[in-house]
Backbone as ProteinMPNN parsed JSONL, in Angstrom:
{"seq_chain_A": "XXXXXXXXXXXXXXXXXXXXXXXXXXXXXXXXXXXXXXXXXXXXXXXXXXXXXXXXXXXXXXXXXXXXXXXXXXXXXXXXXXXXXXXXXXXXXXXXXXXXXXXXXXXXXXXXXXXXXXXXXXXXXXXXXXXXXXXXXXXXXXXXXXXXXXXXXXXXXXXXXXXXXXXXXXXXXXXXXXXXXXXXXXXXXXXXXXXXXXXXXXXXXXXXXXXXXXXX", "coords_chain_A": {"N_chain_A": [[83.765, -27.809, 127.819], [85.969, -26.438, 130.405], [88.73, -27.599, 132.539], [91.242, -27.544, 134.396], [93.631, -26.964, 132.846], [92.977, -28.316, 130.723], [90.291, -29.271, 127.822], [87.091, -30.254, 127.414], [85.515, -31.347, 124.033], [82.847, -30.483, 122.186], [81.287, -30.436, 119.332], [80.775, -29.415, 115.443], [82.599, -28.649, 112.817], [82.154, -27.37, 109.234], [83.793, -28.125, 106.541], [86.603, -27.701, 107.102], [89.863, -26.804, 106.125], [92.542, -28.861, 105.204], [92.128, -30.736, 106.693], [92.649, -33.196, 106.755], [95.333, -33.636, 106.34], [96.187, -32.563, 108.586], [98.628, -32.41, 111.176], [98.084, -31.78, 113.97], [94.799, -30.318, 115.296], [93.153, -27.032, 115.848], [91.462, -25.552, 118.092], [88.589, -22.997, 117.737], [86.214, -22.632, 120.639], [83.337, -22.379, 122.492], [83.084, -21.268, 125.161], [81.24, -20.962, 128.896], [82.543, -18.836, 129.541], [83.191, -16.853, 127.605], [85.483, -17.74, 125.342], [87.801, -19.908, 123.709], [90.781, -21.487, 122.872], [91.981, -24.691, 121.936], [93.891, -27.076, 121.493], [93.493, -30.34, 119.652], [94.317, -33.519, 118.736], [94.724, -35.496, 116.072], [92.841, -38.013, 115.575], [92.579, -38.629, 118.041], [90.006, -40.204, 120.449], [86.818, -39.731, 119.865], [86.616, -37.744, 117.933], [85.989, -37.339, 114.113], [86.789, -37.191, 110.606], [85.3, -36.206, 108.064], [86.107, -37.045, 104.247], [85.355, -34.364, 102.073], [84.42, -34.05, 98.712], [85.658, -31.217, 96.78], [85.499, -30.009, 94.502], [88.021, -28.532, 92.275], [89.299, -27.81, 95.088], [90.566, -30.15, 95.247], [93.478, -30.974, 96.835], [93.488, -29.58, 98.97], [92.636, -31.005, 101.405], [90.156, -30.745, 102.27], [87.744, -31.335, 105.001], [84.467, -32.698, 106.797], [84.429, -31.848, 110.111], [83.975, -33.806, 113.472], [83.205, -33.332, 116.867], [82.685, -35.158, 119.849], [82.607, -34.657, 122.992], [85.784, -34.633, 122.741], [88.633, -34.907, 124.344], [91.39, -32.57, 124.949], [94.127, -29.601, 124.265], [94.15, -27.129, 126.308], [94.869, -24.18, 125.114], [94.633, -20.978, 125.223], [92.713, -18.68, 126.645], [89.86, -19.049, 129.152], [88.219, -16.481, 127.595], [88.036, -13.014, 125.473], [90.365, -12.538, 123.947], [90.916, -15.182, 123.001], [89.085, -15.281, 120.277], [89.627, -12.679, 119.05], [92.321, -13.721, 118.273], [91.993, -15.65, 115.768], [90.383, -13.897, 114.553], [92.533, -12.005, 113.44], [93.861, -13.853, 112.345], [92.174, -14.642, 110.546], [92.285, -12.208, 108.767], [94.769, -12.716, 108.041], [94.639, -14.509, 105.844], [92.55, -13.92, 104.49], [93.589, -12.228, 102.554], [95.614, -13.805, 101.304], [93.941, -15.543, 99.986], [93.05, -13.868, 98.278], [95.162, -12.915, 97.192], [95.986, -15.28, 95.425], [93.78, -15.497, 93.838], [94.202, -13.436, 92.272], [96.218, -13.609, 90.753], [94.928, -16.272, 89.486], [93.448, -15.761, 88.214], [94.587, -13.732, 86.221], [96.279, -15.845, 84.609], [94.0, -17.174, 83.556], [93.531, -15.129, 82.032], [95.486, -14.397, 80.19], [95.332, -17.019, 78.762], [93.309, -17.049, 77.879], [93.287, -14.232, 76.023], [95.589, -14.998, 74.398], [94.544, -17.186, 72.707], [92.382, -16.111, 71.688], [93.692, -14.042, 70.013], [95.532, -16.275, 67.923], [93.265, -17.648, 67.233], [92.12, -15.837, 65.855], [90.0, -14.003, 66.705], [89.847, -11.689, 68.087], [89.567, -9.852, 67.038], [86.919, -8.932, 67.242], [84.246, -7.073, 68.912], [82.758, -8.54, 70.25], [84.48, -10.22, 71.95], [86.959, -9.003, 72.271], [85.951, -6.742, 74.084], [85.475, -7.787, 76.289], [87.347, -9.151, 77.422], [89.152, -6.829, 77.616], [87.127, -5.71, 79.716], [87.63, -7.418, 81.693], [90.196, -7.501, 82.171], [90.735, -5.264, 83.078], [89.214, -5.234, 85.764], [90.569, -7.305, 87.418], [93.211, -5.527, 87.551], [92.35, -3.86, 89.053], [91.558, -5.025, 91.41], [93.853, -6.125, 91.744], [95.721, -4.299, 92.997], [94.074, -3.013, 94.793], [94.264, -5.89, 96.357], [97.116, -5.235, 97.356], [97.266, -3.095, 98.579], [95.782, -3.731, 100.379], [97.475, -5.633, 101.828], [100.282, -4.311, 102.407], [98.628, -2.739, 104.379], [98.246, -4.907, 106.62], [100.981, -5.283, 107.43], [101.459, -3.287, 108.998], [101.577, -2.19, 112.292], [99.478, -2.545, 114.754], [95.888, -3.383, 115.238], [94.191, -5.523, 112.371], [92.774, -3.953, 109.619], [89.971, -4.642, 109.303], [88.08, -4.335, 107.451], [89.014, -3.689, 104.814], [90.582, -6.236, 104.366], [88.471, -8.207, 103.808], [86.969, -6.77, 101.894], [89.518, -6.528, 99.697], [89.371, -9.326, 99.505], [87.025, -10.142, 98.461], [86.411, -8.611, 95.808], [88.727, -9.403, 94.541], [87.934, -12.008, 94.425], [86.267, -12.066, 92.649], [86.705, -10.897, 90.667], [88.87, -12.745, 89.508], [87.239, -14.95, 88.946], [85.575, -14.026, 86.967], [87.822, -13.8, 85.358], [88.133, -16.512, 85.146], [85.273, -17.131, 83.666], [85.395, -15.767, 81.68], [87.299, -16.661, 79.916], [86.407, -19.178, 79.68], [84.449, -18.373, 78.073], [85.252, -17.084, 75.619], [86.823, -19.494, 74.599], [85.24, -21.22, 73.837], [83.461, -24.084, 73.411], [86.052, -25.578, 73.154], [87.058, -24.993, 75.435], [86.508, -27.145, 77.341], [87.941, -29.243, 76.252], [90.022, -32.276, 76.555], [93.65, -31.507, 77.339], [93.612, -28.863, 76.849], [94.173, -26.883, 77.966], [93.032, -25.158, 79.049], [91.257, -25.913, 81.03], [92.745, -26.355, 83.353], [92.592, -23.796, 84.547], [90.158, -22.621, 84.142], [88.622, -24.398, 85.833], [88.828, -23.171, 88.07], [86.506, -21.72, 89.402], [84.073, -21.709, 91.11], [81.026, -22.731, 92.281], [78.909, -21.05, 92.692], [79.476, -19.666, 90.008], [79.063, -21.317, 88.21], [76.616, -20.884, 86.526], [76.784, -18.341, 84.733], [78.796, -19.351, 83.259], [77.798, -21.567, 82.297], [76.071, -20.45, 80.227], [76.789, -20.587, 77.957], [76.085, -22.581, 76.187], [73.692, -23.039, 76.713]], "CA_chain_A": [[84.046, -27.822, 129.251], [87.31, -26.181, 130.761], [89.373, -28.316, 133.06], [92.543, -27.595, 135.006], [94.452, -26.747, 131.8], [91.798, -29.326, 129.681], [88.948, -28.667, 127.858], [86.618, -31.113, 126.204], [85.448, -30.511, 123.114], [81.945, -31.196, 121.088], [80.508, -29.616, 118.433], [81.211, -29.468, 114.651], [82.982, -27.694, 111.794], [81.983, -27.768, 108.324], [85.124, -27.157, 105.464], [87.748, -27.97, 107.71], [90.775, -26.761, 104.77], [93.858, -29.629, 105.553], [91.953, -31.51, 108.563], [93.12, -34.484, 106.17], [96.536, -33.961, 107.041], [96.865, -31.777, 110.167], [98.804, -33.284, 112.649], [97.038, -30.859, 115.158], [93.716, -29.231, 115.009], [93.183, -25.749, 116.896], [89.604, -25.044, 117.699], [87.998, -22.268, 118.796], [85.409, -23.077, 121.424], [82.89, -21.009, 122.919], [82.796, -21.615, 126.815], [80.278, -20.282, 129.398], [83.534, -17.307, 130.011], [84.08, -16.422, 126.39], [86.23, -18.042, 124.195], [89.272, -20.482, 123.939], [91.486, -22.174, 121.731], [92.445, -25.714, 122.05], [94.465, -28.181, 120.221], [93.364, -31.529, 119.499], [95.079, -34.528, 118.05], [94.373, -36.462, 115.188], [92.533, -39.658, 115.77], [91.286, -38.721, 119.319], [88.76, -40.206, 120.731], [85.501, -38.743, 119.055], [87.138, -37.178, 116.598], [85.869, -37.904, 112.9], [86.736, -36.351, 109.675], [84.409, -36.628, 106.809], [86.023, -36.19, 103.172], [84.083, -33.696, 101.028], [85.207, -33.78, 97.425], [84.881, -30.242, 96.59], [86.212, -29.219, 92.91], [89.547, -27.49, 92.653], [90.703, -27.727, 96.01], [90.659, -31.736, 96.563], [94.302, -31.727, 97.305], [93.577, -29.261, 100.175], [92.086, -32.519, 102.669], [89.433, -30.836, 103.236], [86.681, -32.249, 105.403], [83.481, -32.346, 108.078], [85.064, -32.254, 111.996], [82.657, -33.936, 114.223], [83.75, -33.494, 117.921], [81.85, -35.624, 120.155], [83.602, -35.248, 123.655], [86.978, -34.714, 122.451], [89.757, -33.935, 125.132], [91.95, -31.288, 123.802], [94.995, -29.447, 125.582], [93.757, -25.642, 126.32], [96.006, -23.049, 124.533], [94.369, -19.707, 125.176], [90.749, -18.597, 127.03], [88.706, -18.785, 128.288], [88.302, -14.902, 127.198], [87.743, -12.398, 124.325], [91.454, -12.383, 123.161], [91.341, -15.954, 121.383], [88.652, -14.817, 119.335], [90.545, -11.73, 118.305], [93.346, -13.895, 117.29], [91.273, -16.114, 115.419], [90.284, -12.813, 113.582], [93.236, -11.669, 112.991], [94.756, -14.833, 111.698], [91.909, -14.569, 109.288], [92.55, -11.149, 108.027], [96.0, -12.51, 106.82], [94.535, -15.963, 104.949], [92.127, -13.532, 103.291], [94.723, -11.399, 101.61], [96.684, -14.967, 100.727], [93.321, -15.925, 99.241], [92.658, -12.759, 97.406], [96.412, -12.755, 95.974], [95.877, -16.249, 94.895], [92.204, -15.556, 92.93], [94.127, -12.801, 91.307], [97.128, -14.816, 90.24], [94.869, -17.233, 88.848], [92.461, -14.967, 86.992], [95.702, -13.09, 85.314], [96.734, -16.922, 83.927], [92.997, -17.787, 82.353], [93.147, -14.032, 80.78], [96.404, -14.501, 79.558], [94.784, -17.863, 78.051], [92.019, -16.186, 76.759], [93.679, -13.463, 75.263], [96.335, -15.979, 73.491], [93.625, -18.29, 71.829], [91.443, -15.415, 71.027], [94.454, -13.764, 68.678], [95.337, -17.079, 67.831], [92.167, -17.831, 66.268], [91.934, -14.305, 64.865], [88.34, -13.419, 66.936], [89.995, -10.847, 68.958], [88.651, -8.625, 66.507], [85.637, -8.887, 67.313], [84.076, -6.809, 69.698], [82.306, -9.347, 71.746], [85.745, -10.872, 72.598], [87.848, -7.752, 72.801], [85.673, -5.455, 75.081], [85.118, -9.025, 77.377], [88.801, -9.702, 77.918], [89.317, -6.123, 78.205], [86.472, -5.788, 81.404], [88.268, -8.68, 82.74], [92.218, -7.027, 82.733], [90.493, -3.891, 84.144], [88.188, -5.943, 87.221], [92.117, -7.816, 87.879], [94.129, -5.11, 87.883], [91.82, -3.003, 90.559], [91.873, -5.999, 92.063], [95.213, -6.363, 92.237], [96.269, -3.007, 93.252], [93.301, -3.255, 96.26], [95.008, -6.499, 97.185], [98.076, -4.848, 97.408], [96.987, -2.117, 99.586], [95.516, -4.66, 101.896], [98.941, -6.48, 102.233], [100.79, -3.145, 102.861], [98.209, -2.687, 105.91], [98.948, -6.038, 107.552], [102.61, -5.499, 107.856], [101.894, -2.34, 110.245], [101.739, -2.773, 113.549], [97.638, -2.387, 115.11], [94.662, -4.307, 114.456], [94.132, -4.794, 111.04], [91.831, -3.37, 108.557], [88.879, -5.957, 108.825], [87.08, -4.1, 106.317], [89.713, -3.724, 103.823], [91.19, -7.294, 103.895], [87.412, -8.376, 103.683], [86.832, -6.165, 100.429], [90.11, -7.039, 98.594], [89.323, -10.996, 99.083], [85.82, -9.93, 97.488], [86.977, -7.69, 94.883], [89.781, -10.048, 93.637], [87.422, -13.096, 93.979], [84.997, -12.104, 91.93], [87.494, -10.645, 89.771], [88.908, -14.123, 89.067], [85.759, -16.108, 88.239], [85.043, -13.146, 86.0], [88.54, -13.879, 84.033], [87.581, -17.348, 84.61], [84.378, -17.099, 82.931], [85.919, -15.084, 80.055], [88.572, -17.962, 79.204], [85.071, -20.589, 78.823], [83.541, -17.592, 76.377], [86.151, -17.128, 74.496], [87.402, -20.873, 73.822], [83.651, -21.938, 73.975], [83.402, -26.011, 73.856], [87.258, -26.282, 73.091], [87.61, -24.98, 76.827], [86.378, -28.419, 77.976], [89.224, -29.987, 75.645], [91.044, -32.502, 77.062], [94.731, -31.419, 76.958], [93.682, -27.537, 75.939], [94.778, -26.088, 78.927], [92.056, -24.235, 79.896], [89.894, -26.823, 82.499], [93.097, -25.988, 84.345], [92.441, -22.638, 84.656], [88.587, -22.608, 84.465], [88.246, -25.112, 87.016], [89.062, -22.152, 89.845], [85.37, -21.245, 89.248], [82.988, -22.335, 92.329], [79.719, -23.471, 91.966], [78.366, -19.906, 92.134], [79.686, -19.081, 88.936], [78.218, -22.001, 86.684], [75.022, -20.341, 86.061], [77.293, -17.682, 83.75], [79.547, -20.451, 82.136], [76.741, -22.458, 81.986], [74.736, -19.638, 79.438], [77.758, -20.408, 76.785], [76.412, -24.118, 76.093], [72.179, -23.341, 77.045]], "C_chain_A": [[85.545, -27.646, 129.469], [87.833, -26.786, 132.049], [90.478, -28.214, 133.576], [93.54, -28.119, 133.635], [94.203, -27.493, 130.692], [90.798, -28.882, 129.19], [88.427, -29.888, 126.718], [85.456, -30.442, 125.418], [83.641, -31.165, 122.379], [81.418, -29.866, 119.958], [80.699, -30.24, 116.518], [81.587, -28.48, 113.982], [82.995, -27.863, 110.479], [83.165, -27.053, 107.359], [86.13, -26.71, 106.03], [88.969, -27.73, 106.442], [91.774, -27.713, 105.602], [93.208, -30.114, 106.613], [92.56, -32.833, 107.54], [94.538, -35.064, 106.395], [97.432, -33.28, 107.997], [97.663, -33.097, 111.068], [98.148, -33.024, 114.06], [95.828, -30.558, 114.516], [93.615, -28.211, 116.127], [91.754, -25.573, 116.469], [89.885, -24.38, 118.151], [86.766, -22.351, 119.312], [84.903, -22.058, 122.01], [82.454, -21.852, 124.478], [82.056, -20.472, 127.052], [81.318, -18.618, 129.883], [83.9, -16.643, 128.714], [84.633, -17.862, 125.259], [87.343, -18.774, 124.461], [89.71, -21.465, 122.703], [92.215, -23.228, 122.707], [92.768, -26.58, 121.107], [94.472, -29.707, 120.424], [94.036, -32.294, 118.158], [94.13, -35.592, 117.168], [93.708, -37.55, 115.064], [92.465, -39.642, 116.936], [90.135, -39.328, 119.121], [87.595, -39.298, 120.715], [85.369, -37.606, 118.2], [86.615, -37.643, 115.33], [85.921, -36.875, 112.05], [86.092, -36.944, 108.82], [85.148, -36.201, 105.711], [85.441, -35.476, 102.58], [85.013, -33.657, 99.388], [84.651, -32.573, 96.971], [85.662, -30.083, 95.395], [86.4, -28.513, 93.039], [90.28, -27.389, 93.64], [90.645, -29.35, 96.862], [92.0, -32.086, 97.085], [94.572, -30.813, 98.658], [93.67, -30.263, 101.38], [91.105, -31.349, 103.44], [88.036, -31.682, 103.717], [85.973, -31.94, 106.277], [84.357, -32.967, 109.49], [83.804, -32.374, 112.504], [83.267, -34.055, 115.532], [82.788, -33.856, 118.643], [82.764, -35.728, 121.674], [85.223, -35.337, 123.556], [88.428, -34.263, 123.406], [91.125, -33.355, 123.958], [92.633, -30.555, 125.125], [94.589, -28.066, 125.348], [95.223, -24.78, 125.814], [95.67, -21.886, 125.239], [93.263, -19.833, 125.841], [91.226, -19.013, 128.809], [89.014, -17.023, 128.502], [87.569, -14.458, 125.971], [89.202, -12.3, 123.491], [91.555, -13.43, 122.495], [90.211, -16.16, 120.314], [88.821, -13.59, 118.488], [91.411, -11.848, 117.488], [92.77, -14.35, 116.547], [91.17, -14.829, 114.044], [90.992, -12.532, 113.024], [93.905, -12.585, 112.034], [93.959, -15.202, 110.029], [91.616, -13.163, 108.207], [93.674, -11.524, 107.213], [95.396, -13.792, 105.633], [92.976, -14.843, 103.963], [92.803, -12.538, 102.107], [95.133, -12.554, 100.598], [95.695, -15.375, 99.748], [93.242, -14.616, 97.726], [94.117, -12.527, 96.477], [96.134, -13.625, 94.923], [94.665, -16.135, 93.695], [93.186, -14.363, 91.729], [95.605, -13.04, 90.343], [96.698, -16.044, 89.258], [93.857, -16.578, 87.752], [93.515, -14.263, 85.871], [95.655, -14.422, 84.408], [95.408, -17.164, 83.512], [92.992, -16.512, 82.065], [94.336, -13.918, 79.868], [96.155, -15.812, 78.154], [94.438, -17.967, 77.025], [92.282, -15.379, 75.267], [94.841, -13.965, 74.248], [95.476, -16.316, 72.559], [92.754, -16.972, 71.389], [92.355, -14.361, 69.921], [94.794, -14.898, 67.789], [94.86, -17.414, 66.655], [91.828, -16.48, 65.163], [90.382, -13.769, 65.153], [88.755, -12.406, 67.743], [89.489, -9.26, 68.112], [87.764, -7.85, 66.554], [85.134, -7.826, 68.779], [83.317, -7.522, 70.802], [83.016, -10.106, 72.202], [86.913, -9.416, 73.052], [87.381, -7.149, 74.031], [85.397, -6.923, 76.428], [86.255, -9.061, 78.163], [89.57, -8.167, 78.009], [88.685, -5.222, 79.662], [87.335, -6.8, 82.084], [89.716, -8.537, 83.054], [91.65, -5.821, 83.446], [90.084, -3.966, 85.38], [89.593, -6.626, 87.625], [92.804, -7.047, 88.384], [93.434, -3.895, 89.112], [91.679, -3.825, 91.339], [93.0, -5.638, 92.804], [95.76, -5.038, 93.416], [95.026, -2.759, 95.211], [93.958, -4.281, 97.414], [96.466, -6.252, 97.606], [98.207, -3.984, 98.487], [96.884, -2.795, 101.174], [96.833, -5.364, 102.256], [99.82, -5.448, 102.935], [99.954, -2.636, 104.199], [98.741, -3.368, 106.484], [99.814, -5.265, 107.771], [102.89, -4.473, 109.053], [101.517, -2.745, 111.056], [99.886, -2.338, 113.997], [96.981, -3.503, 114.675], [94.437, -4.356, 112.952], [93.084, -4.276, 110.647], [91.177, -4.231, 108.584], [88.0, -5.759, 107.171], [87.661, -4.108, 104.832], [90.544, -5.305, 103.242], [90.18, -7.83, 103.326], [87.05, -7.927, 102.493], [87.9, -6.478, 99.715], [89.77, -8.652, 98.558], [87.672, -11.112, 98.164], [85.923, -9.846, 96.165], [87.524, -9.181, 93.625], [89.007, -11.679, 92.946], [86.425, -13.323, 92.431], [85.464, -11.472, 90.446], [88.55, -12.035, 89.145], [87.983, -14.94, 88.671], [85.566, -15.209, 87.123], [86.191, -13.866, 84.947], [88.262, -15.45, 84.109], [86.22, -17.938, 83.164], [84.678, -16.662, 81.359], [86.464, -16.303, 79.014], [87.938, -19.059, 78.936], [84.393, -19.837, 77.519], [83.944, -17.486, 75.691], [86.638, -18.442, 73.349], [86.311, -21.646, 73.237], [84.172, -23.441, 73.975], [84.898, -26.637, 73.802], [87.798, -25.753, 74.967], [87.469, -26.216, 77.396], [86.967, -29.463, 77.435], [89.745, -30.674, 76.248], [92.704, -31.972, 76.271], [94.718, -29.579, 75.867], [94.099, -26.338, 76.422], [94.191, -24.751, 79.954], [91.294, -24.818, 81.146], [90.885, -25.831, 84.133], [92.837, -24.49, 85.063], [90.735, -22.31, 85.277], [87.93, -23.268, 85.52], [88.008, -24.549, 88.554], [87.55, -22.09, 89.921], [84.735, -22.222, 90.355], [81.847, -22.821, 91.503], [78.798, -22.216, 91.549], [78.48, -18.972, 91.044], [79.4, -19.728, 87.943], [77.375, -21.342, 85.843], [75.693, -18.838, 84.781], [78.048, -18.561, 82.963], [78.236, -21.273, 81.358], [76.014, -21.931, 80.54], [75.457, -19.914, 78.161], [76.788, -21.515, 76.109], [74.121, -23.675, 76.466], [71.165, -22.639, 75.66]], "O_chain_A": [[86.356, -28.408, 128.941], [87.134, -26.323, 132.95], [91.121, -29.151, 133.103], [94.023, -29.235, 133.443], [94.97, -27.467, 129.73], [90.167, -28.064, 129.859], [88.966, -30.308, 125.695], [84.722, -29.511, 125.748], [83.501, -32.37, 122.168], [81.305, -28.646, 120.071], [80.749, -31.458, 116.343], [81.134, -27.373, 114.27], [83.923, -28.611, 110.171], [83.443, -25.853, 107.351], [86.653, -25.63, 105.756], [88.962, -28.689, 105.67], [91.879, -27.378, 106.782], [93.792, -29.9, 107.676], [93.113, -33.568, 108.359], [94.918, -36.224, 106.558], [98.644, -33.289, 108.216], [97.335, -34.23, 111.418], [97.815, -33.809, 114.947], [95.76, -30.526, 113.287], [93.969, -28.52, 117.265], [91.126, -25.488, 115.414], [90.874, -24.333, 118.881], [85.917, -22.135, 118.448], [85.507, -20.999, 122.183], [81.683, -22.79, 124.679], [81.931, -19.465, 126.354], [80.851, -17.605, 130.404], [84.878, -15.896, 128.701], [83.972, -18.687, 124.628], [88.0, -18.411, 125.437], [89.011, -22.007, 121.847], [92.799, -22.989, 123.764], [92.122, -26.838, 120.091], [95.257, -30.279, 121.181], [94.215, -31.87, 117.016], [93.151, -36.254, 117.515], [94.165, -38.229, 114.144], [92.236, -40.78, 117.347], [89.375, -39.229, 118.158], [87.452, -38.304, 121.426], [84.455, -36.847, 117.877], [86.83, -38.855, 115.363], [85.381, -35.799, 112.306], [86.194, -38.164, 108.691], [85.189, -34.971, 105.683], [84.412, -36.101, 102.319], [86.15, -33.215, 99.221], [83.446, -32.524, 96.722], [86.858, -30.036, 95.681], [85.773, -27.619, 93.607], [91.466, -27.059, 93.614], [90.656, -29.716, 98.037], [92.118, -33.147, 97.698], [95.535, -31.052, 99.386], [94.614, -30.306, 102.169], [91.131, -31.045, 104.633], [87.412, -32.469, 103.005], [86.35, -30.95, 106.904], [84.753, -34.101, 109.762], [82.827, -31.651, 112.314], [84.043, -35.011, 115.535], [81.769, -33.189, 118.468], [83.569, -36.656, 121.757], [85.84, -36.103, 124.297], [89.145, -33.323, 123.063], [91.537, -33.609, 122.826], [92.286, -30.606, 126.305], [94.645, -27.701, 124.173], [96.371, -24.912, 126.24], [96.535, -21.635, 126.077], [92.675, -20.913, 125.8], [92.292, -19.179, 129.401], [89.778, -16.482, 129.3], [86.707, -15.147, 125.425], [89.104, -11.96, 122.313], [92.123, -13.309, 121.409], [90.319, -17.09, 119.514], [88.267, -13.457, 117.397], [91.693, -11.141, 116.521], [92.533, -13.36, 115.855], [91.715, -14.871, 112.941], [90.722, -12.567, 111.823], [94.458, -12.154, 111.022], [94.429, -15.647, 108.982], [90.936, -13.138, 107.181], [93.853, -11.074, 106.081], [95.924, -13.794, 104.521], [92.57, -15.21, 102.86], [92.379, -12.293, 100.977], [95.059, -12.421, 99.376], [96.147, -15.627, 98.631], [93.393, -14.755, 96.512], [94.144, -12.071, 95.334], [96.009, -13.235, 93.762], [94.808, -16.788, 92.661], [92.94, -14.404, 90.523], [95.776, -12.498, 89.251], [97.452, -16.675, 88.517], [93.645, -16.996, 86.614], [93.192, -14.29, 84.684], [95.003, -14.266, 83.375], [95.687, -17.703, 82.44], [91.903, -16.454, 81.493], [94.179, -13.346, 78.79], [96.573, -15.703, 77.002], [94.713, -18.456, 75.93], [91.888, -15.571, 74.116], [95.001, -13.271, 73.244], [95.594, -15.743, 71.476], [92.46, -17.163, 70.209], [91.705, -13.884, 68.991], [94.375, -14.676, 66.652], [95.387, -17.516, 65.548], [91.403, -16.4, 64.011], [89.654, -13.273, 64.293], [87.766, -12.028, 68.371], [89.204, -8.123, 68.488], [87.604, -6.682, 66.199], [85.879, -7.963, 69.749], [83.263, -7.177, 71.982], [82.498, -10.907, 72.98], [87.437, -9.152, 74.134], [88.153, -6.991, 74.977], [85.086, -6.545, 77.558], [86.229, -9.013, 79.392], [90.694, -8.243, 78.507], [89.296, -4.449, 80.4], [87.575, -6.642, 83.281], [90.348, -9.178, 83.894], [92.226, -5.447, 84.468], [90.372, -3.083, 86.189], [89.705, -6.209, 88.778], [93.248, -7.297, 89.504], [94.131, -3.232, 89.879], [91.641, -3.293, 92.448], [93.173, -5.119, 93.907], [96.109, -5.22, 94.582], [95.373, -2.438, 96.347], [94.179, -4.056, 98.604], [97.005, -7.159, 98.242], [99.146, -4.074, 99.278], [97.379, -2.645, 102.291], [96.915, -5.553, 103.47], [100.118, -5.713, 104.1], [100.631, -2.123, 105.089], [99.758, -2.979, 107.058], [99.453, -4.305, 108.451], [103.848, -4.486, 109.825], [100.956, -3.831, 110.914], [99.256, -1.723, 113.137], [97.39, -4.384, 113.919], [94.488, -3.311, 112.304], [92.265, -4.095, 111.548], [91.579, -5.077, 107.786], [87.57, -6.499, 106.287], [87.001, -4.44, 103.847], [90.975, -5.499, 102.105], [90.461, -8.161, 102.174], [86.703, -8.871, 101.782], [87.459, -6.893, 98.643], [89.938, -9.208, 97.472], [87.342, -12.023, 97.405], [85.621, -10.755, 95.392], [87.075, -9.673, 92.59], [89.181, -12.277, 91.884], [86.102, -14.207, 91.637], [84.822, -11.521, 89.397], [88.839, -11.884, 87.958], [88.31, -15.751, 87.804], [85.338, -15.846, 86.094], [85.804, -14.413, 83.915], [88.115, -15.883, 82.966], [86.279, -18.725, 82.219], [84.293, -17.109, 80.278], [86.169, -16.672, 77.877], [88.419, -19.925, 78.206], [83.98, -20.301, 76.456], [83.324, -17.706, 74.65], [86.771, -18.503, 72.126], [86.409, -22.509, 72.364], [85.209, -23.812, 74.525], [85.146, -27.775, 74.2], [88.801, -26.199, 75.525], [88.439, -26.509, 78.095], [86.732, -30.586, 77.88], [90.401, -29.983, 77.027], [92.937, -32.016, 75.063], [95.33, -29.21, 74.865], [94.329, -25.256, 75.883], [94.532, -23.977, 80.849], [90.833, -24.15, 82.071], [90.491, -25.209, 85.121], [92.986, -24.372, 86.28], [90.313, -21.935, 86.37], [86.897, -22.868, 86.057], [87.469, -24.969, 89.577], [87.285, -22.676, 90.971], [84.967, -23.431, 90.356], [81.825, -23.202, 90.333], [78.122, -22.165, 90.521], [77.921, -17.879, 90.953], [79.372, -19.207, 86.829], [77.449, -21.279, 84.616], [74.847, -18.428, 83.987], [77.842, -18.428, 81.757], [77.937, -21.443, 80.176], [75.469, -22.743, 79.792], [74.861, -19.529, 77.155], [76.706, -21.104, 74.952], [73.442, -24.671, 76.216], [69.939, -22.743, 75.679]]}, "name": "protein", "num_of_chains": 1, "seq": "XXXXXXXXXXXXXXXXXXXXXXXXXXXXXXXXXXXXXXXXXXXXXXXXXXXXXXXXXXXXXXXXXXXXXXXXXXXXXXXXXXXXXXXXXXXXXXXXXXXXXXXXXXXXXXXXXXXXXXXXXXXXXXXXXXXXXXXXXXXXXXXXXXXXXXXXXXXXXXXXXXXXXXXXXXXXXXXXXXXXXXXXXXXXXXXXXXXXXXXXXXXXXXXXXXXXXXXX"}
């Protein structure tokens, strides 16, 4: 409900990233005119954050927003332009993600490819041609997320489709060199103090079911 420059707020949002230690929150709300963005405070009335402990990103804060009634000071709306920004703001946080996946997939193939000379199995072709799919799925990665960054910076709408495909690309290109850096080390990846968890840990939930096949 919009209000002489007010709008109260209900609903929820699941995987809130940092509601743990926003000082603000910015929703976007869907009124009977469109669309609006409003910023609510911390510990409002009918406000609640739920922790979620999600593995790998618990020092994000993130958590479940439950808005029950929440007054909130109107920013933007009601309209179609603060769901545009909204968009836009997540064309750039999927680039930031997609750098980040391929930043962290480089460091478990670098891992990989250490411990697997190392040991002296890089010989082998079911470690060589593995950890060489996995620098080739990175570096088209990379070079995609690169492209997409070089859009942003011009001036227009961005590329939905292209920021959207490098945060794919790169993701899936990180779990991959994730996955590599558990096949390679096999049970010494779950080492304490071996330096791989850190690495391997990027891996979601949707990528067990391939780590998982090392160990079944």
């Amino acid at each position: 409900m919009l209000e002489g420059g007010r709008a109260r707020l209900t609903g929820e949002k699941v995987f809130a990233t940092n509601a743990l230690h926003a000082s603000a929150i910015l929703v976007l709300a869907r009124s009977g005119d469109g669309y609006a963005l409003a910023l609510a405070e911390p510990g409002s009335r009918g406000l609640a954050a739920e922790p979620l402990d999600i593995e790998a990103y618990r020092c994000s804060g993130i958590a479940r927003l439950r808005l029950e009634g929440v007054e909130a000071r109107l920013v933007a709306g009601p309209g179609r332009e603060p769901y545009l920004a909204v968009l836009r703001s997540l064309a750039e946080s999927r680039v930031l993600v997609a750098a980040l996946a391929v930043s962290l997939g480089r460091r478990a193939l670098e891992k990989a490819l250490s411990w697997a000379l190392e040991r002296g199995v890089y010989r082998f072709q079911a470690v060589s041609h593995r950890i060489a799919r996995s620098h080739a799925l990175l570096e088209a990665a990379g070079a995609l997320v690169e492209k997409a960054a070089e859009a942003l910076e011009r001036e227009g709408e961005p590329d939905w489709a292209l920021t959207s495909a490098a945060k794919y690309v790169a993701v899936e290109a990180g779990l991959e060199a994730a996955d590599t850096l558990a096949r390679t080390m096999g049970g010494h990846a779950v080492r304490s103090g071996s330096g791989a968890p850190s690495c391997s840990s990027t891996s979601t939930a949707s990528s067990r079911p391939r780590a998982q096949g090392i160990y079944s």
